[in-house]
C-alpha positions, -999 to 999 in steps of 0.1 A, spaced: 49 542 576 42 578 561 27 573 525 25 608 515 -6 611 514 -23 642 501 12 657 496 20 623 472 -9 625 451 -24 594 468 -64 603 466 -92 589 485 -120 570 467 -152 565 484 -179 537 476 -208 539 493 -201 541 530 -165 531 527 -133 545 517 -102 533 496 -70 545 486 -49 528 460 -22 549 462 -14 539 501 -29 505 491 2 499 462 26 512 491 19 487 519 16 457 494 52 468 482 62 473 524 47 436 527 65 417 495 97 433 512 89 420 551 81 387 533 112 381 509 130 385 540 118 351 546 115 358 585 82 362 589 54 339 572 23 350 556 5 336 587 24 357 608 17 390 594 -17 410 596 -29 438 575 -55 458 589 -77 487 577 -110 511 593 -126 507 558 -140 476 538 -135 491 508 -101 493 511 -98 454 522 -112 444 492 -86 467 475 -61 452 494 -65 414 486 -66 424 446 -36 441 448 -21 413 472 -32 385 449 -19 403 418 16 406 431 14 369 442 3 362 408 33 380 397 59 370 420 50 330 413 49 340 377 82 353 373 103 322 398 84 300 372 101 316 345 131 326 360 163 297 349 171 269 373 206 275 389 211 241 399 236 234 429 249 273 430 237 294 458 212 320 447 219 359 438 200 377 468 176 392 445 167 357 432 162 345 467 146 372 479 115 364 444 117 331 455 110 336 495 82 358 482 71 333 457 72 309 487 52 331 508 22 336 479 18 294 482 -16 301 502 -21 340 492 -49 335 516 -26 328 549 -21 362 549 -50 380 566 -63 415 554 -90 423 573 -107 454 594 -100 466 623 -132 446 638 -122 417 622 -90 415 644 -104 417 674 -91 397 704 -66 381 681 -24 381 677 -1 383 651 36 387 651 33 420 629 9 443 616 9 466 588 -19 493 595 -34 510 562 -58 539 571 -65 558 537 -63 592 534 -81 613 511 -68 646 489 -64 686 506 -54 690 537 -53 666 570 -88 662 583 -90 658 620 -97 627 636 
């Protein structure tokens, strides 16, 4: 998926030897609540995977806050009883499902992935500000 990038205003932060972008970081955790609150993949299932440490770290903080939030608002959220749910409900409550274990889903480097499988994976490779560099 195309973030934007430099064009959306998206900058780079570096710390130490690594590299983070919260920008691109807020864009794949939003791509990831949606592939979960489908409900057809779990957690378990799903991989995301970065070059830089820095932006794992990012990546689980953002990823725990919206689980915070997603379990947060089905809590409050008023029982329908029998009636089948609004698909915006069920799609808050397949996420809030999904955010049971926020750590079944695996955010990891690219090293860290080695050698193993997941059904999907969501690839994050942050960018920073100015023009593309060249790999």
């Amino acid at each position: 998926m195309e973030t934007g990038g430099y064009r959306a205003g998206c900058a780079e932060r570096a710390e130490a030897e690594s590299k983070s972008n919260a920008g691109e970081a807020a864009r794949v955790i939003e791509l990831l609540k949606g592939v979960l609150a489908a409900g057809e993949l779990s957690p378990s299932q799903v991989g995301l995977v970065t070059p830089y440490s820095a932006q794992v770290r990012l990546l689980r903080q953002l990823w725990r806050d919206a689980c915070h939030q997603a379990t947060a608002a089905t809590a409050a959220a008023p029982k329908k009883g029998s009636t089948p749910l609004e698909p915006a409900d069920a799609a808050a409550a397949a996420l809030a499902a999904a955010c049971a274990d926020p750590r079944s889903l695996e955010i990891a480097s690219v090293d860290n992935f080695q050698g193993r499988e997941k059904v999907r994976y969501l690839v994050t490779t942050p960018m920073g500000e100015g023009a593309p560099r060249p790999l």
